[in-house]
N, C-alpha and C positions, 0 to 999 in steps of 0.2 A: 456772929460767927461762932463755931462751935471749935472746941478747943483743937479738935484734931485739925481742923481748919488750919487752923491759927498756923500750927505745928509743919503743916503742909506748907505753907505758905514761908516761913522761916527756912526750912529747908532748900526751896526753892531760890530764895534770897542768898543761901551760902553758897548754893552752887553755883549761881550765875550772878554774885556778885550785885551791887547796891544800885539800884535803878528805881525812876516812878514809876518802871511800869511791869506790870507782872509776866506778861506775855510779853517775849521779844522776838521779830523774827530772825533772821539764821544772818543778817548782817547786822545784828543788834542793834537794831532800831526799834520802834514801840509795832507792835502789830495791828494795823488797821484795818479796819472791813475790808478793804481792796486787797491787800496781802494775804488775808487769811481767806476768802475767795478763790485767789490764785494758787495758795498752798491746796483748797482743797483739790482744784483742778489739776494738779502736778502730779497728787498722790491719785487719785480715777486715771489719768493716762499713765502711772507707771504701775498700776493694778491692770490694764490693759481693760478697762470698763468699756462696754460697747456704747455708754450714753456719757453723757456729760457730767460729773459730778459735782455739786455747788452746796454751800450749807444753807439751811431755811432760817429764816428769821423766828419763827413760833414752832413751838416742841409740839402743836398740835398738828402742820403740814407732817415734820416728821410722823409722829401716830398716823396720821393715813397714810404713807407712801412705806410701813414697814408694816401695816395693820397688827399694831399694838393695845392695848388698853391704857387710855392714859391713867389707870393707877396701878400699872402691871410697876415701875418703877419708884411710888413714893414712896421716900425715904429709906431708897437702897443705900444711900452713903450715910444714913445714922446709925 
C-alpha cells in the first residue's frame, strides 16, 4: 500500500472509530456482497434509473458497459 493509502485509511479509522472492517454498512455492521448489492440498488431507484443498477464483479464488464479503455484510468490515484 502506498502511503497516502495508509493515510486514507487512518482517517477512515478516526472517523468511524476501531473495527476489522473497513467498509461498514449504515447499521454498522461489516459490508457484505449482499448489502453492498442492495446499497447499490437503493441508490439506481433513488437516481430514478429506468434499469436496474448492480455492481460487476471484473473492471472489465464495467469497461464494456461505459465503453472505456481499460488504460483510460491506470494509475489515476498515483
Amino acid at each position: 500500500m502506498q502511503g497516502d493509502e495508509i493515510r486514507a485509511l487512518r482517517r477512515l479509522q478516526r472517523e468511524q472509530g476501531p473495527s476489522s472492517h473497513v467498509f461498514m454498512t449504515e447499521r454498522d455492521g461489516p459490508m457484505t456482497p449482499k448489502a453492498f448489492h442492495a446499497l447499490f440498488g437503493r441508490i439506481g431507484a433513488r437516481a430514478k434509473m429506468q434499469f436496474p443498477i448492480h455492481p460487476h464483479k471484473n473492471i472489465q464488464h464495467t469497461v464494456r458497459y461505459t465503453e472505456l479503455s481499460l488504460d483510460r484510468f491506470r494509475n489515476f490515484w498515483r
